[in-house]
Biotite code that builds the C-alpha atoms (Angstrom):
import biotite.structure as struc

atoms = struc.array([
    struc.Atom([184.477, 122.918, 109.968], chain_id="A", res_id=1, res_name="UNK", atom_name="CA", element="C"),
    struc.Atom([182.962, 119.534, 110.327], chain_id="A", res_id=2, res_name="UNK", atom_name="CA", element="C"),
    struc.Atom([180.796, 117.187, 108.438], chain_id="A", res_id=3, res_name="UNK", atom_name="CA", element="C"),
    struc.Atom([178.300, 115.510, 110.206], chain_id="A", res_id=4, res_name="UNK", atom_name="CA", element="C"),
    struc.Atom([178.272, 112.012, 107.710], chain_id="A", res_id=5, res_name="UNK", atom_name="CA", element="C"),
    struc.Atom([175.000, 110.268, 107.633], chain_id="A", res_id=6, res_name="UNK", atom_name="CA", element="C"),
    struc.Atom([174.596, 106.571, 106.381], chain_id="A", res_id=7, res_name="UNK", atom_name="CA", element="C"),
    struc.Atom([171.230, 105.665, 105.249], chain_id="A", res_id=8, res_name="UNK", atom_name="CA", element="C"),
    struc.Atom([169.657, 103.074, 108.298], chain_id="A", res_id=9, res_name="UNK", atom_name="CA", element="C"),
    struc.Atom([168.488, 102.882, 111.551], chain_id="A", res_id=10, res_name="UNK", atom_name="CA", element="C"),
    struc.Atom([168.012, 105.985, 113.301], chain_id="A", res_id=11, res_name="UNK", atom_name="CA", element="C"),
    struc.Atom([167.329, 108.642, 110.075], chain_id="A", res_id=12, res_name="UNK", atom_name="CA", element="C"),
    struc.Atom([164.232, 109.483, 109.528], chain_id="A", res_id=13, res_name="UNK", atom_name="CA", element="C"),
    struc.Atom([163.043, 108.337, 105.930], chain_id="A", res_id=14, res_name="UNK", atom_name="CA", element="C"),
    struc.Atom([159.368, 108.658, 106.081], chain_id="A", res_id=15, res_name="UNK", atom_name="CA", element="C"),
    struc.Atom([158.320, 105.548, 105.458], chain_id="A", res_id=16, res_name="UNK", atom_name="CA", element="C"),
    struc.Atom([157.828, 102.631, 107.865], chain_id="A", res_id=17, res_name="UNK", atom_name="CA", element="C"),
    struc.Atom([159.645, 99.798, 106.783], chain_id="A", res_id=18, res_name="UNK", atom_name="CA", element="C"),
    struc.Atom([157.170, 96.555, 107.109], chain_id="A", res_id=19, res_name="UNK", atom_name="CA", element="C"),
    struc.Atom([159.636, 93.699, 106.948], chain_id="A", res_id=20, res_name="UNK", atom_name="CA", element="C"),
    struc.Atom([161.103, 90.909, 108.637], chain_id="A", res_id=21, res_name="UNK", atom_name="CA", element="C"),
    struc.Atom([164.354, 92.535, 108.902], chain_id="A", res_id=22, res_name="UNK", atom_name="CA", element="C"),
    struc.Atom([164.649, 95.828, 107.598], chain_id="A", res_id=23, res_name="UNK", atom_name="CA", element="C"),
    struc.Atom([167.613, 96.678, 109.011], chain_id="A", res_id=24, res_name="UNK", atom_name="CA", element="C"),
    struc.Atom([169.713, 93.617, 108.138], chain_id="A", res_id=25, res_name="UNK", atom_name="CA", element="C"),
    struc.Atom([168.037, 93.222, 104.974], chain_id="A", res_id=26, res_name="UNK", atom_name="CA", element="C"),
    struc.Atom([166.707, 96.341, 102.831], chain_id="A", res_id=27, res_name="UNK", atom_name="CA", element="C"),
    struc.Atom([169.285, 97.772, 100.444], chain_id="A", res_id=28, res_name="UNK", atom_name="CA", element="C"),
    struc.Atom([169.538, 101.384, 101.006], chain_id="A", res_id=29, res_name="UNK", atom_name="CA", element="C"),
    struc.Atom([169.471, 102.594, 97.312], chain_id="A", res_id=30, res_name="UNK", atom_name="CA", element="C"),
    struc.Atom([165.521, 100.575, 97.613], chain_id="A", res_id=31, res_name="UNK", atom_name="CA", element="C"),
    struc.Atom([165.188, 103.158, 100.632], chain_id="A", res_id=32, res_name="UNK", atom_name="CA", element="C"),
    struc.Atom([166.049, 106.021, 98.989], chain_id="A", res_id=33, res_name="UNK", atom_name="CA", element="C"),
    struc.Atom([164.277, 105.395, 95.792], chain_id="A", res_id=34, res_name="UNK", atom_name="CA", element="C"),
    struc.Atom([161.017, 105.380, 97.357], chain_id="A", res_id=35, res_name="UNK", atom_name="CA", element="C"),
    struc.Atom([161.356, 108.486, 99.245], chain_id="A", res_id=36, res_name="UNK", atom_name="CA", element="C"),
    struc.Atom([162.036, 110.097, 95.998], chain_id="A", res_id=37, res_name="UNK", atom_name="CA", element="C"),
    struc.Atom([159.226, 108.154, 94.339], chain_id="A", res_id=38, res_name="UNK", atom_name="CA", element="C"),
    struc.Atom([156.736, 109.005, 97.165], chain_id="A", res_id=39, res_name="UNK", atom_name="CA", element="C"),
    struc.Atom([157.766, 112.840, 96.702], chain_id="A", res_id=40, res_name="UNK", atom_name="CA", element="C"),
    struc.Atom([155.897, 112.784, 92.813], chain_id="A", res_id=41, res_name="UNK", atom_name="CA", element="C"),
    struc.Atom([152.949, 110.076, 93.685], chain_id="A", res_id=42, res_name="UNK", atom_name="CA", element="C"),
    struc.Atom([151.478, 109.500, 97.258], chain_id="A", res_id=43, res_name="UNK", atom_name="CA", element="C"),
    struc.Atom([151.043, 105.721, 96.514], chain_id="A", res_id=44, res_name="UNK", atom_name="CA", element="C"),
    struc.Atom([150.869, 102.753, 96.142], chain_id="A", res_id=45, res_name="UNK", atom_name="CA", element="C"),
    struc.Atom([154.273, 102.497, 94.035], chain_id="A", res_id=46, res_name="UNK", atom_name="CA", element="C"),
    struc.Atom([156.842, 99.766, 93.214], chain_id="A", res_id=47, res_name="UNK", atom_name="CA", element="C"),
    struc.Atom([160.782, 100.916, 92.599], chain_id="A", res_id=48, res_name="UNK", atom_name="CA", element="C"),
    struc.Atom([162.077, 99.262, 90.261], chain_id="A", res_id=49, res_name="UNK", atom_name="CA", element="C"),
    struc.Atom([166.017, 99.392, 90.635], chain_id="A", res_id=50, res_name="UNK", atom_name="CA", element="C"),
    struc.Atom([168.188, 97.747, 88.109], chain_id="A", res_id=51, res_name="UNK", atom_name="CA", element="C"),
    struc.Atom([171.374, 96.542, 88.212], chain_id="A", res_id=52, res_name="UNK", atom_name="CA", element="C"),
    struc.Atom([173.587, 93.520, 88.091], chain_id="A", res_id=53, res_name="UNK", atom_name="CA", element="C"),
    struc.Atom([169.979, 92.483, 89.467], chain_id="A", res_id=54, res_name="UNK", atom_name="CA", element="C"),
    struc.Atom([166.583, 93.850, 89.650], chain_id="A", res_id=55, res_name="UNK", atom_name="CA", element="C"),
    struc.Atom([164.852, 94.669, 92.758], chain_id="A", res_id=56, res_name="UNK", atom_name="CA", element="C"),
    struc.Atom([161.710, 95.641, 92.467], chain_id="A", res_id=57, res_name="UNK", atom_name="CA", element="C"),
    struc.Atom([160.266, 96.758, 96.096], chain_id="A", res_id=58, res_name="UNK", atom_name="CA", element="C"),
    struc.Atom([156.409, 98.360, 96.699], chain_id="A", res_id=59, res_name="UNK", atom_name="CA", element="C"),
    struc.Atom([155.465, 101.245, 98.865], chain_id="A", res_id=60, res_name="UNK", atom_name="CA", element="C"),
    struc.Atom([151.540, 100.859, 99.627], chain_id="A", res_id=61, res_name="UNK", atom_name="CA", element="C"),
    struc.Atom([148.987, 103.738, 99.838], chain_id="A", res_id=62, res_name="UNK", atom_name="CA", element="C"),
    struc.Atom([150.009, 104.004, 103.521], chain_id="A", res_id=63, res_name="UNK", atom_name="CA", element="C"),
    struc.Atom([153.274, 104.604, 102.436], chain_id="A", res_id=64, res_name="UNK", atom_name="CA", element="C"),
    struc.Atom([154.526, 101.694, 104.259], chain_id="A", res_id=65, res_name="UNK", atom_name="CA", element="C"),
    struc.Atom([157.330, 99.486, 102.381], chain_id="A", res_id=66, res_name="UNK", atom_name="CA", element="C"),
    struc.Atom([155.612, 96.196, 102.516], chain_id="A", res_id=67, res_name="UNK", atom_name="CA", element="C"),
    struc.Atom([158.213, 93.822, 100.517], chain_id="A", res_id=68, res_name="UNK", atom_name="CA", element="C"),
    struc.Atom([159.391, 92.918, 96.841], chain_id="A", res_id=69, res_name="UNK", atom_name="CA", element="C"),
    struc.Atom([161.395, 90.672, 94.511], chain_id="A", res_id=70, res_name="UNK", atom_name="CA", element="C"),
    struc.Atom([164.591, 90.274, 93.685], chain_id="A", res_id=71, res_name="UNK", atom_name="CA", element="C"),
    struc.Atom([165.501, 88.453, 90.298], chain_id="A", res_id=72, res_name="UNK", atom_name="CA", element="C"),
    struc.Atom([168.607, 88.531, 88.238], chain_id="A", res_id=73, res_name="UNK", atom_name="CA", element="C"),
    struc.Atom([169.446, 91.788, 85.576], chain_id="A", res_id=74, res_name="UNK", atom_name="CA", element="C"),
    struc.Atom([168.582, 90.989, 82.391], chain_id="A", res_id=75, res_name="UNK", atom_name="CA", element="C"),
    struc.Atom([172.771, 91.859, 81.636], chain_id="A", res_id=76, res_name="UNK", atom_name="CA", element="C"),
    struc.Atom([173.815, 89.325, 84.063], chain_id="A", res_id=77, res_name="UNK", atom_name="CA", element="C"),
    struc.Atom([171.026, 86.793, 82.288], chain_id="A", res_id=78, res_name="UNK", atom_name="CA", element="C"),
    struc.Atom([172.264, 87.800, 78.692], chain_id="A", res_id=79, res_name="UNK", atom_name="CA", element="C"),
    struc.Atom([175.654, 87.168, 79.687], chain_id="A", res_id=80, res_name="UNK", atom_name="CA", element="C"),
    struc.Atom([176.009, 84.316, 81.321], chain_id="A", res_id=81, res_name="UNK", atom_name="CA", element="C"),
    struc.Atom([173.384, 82.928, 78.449], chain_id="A", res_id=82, res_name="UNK", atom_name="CA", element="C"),
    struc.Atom([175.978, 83.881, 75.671], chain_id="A", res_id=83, res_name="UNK", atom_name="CA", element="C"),
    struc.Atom([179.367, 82.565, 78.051], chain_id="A", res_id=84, res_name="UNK", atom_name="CA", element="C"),
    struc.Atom([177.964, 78.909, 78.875], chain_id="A", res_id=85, res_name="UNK", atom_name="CA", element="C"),
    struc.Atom([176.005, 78.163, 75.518], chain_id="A", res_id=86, res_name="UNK", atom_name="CA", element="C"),
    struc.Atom([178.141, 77.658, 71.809], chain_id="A", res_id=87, res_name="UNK", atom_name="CA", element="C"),
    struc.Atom([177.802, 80.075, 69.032], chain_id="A", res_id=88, res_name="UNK", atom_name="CA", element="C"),
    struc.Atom([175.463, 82.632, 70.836], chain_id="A", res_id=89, res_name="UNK", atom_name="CA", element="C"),
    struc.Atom([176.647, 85.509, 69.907], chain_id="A", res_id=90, res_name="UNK", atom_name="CA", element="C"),
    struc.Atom([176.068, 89.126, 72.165], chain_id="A", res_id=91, res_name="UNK", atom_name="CA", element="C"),
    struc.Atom([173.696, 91.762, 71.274], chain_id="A", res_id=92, res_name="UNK", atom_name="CA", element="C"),
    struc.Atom([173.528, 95.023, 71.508], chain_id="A", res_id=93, res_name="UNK", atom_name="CA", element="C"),
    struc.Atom([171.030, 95.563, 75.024], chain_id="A", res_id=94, res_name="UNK", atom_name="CA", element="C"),
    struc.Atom([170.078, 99.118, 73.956], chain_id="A", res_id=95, res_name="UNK", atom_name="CA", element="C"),
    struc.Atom([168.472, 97.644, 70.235], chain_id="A", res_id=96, res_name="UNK", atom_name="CA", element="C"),
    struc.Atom([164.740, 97.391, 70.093], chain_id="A", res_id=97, res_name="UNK", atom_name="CA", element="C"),
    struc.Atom([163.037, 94.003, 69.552], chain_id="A", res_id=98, res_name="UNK", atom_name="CA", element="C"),
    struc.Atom([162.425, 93.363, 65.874], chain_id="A", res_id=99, res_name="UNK", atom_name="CA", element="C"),
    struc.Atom([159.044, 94.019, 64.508], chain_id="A", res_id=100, res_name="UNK", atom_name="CA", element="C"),
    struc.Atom([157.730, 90.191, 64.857], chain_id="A", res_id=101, res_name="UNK", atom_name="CA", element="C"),
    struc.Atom([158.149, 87.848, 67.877], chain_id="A", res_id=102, res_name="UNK", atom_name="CA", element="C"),
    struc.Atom([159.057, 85.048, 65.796], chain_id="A", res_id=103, res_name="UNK", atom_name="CA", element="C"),
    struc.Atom([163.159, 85.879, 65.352], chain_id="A", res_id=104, res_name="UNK", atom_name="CA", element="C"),
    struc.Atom([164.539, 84.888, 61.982], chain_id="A", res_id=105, res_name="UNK", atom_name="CA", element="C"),
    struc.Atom([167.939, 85.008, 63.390], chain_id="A", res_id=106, res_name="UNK", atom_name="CA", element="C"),
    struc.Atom([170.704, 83.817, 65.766], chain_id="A", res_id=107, res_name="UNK", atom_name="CA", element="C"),
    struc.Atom([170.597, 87.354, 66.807], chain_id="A", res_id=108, res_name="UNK", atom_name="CA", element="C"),
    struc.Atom([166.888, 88.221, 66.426], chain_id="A", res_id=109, res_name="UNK", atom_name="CA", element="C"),
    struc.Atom([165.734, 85.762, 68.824], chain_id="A", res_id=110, res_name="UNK", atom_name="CA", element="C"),
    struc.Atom([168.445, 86.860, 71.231], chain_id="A", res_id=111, res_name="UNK", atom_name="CA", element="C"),
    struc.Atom([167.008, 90.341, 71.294], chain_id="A", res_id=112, res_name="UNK", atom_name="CA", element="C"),
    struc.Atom([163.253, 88.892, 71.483], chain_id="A", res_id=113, res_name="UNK", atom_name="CA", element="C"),
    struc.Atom([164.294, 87.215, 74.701], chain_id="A", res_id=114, res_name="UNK", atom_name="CA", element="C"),
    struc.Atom([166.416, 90.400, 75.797], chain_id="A", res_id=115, res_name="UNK", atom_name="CA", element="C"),
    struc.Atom([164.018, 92.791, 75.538], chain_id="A", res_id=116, res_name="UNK", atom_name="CA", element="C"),
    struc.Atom([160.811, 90.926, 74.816], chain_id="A", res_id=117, res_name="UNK", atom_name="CA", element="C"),
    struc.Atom([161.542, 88.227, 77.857], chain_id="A", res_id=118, res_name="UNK", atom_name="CA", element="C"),
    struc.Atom([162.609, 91.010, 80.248], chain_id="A", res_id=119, res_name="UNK", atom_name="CA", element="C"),
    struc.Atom([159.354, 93.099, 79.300], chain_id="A", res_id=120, res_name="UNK", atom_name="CA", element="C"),
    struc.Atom([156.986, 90.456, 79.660], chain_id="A", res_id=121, res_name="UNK", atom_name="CA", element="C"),
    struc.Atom([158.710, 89.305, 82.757], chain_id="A", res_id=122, res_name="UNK", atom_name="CA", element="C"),
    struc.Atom([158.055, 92.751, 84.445], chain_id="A", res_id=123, res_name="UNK", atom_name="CA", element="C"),
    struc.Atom([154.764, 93.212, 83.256], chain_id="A", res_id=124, res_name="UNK", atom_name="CA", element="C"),
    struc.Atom([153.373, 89.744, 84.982], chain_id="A", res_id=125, res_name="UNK", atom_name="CA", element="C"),
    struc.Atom([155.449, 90.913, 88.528], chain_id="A", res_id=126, res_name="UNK", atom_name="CA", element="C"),
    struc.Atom([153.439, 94.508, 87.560], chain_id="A", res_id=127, res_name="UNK", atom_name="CA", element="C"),
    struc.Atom([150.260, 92.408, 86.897], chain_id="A", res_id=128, res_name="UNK", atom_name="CA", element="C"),
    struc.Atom([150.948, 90.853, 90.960], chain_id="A", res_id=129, res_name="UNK", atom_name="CA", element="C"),
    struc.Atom([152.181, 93.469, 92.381], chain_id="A", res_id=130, res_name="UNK", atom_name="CA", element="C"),
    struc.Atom([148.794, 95.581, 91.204], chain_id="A", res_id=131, res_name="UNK", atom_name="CA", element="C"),
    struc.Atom([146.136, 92.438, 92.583], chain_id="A", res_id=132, res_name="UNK", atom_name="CA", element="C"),
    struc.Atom([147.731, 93.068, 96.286], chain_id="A", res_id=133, res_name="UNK", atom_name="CA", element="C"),
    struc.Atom([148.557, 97.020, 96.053], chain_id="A", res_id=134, res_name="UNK", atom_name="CA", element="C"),
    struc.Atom([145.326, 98.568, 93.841], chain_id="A", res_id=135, res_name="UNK", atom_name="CA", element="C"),
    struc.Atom([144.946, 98.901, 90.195], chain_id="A", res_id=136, res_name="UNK", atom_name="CA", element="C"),
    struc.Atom([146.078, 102.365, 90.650], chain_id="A", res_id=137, res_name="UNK", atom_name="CA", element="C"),
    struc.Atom([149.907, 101.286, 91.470], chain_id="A", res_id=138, res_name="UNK", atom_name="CA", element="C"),
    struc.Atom([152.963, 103.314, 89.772], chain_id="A", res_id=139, res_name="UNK", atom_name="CA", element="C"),
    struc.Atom([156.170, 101.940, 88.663], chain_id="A", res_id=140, res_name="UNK", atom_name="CA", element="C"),
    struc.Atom([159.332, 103.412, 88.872], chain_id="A", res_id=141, res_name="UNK", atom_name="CA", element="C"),
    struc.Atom([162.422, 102.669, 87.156], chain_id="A", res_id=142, res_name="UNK", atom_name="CA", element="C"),
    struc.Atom([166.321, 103.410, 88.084], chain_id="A", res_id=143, res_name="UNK", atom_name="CA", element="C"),
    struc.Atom([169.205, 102.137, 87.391], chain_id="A", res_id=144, res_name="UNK", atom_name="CA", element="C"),
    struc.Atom([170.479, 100.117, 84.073], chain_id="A", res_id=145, res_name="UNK", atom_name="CA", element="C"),
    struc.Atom([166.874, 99.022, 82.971], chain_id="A", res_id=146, res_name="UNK", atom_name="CA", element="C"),
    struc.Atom([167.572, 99.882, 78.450], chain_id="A", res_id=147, res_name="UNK", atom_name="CA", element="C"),
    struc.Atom([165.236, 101.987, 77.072], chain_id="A", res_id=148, res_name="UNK", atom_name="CA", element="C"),
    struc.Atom([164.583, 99.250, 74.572], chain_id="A", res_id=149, res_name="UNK", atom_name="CA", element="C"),
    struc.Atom([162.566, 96.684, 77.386], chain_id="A", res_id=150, res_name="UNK", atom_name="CA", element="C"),
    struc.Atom([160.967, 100.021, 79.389], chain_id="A", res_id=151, res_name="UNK", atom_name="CA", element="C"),
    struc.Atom([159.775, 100.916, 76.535], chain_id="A", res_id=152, res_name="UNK", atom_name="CA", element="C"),
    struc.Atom([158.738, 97.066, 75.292], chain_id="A", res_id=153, res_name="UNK", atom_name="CA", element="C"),
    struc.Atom([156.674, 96.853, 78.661], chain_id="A", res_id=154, res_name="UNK", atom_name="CA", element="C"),
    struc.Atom([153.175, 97.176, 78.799], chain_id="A", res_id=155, res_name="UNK", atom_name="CA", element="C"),
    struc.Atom([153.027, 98.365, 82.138], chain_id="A", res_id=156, res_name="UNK", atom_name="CA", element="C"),
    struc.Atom([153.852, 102.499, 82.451], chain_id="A", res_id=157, res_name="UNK", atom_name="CA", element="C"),
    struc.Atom([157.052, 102.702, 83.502], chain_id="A", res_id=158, res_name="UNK", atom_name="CA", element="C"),
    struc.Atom([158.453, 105.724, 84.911], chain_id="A", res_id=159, res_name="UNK", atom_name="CA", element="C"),
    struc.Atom([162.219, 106.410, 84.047], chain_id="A", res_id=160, res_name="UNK", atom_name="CA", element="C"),
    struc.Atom([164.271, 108.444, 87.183], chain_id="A", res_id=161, res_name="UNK", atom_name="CA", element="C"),
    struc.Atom([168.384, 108.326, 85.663], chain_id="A", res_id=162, res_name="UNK", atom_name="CA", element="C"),
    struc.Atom([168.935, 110.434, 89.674], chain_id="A", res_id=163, res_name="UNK", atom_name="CA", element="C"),
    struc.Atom([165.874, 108.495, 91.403], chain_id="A", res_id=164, res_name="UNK", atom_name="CA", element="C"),
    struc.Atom([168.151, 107.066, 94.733], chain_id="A", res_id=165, res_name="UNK", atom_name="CA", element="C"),
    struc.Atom([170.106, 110.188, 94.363], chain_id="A", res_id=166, res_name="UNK", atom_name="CA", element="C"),
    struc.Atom([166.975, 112.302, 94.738], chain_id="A", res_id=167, res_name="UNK", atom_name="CA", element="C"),
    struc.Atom([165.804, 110.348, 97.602], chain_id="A", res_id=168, res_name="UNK", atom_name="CA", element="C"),
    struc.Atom([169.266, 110.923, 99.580], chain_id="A", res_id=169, res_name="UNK", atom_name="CA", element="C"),
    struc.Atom([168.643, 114.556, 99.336], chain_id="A", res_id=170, res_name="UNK", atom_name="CA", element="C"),
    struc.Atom([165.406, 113.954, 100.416], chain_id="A", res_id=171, res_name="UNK", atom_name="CA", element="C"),
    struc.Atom([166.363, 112.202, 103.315], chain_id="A", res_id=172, res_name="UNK", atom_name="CA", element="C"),
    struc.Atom([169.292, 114.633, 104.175], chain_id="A", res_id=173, res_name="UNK", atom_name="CA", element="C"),
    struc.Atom([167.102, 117.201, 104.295], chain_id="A", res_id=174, res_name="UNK", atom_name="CA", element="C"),
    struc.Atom([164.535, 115.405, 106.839], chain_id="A", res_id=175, res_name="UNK", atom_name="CA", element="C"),
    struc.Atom([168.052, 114.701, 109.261], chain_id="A", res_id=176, res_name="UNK", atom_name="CA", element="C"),
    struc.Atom([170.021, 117.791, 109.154], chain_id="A", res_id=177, res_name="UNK", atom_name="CA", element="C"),
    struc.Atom([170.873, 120.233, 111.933], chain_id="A", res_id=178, res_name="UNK", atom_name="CA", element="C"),
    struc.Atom([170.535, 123.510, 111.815], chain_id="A", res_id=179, res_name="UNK", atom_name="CA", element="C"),
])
């Protein structure tokens, strides 16, 4: 028996029609799959919201076309290099909640204010832009290694998928399989 191996890219069907300069060169195909599994719980307009070593965060309009994003570092990367190029900063713990107060009384306190507080703020204003060009009524979903600590700092609804590029390479399977 033979498996019939499918990379995501030109010539699968996804869906959604990509609107960008160069899609095929360009989009990452975890972005791909993570709205097809986003579009499967809300029609649209949607931004994923994939975290990593960076975050990508890439909108889906109400046509369900994939019409662009941004790309900024992960707030990991940021806390890291932050601690290994600056004296006596010591690391945090990324999954710890933001004190109570903005105004940090410690080293280590204002640390996780910028962490979590920085990174929260940060996504709400892209949230803020990416709702004045997509509708009011845009959804946000998250993947990826985005701590529970800045989701849940954000103002902006964010909705959590641990299996969201996972779910949309089902999704596509299914739309491209024989038989």
């Amino acid at each position: 028996m033979q498996a019939r191996i499918l990379t995501v890219g030109p010539g699968l069907k996804s869906g959604i029609k990509l609107r960008l300069d160069e899609p095929i060169a360009q989009l990452g195909a975890e972005l791909l799959c993570g709205a097809v599994a986003a579009l499967a719980e809300c029609p649209g307009p949607l931004v994923v919201i994939s975290a990593d070593t960076a975050i990508s965060l890439m909108a889906v309009n109400a046509k369900q076309e994939l019409v662009g994003g941004v790309i900024l570092p992960g707030p990991q990367l940021s806390m890291n290099a932050l601690v290994q190029k600056t004296a006596q900063l010591p690391q945090i713990d990324p999954a710890a909640r933001a004190p109570e107060s903005v105004l940090g009384k410690s080293t280590s306190a204002c640390l996780q204010n910028g962490f979590v507080l920085g990174t929260a703020s940060l996504l709400d204003g892209l949230a803020d832009r990416f709702c004045a060009e997509l509708g009011a009524q845009t959804a946000f979903y998250a993947t990826g290694d985005l701590p529970r600590s800045i989701r849940e700092a954000c103002r902006t609804p964010i909705h959590y998928r641990e299996t969201l590029i996972t779910d949309g390479l089902h999704r596509i399977w299914l739309r491209n399989r024989k038989g």
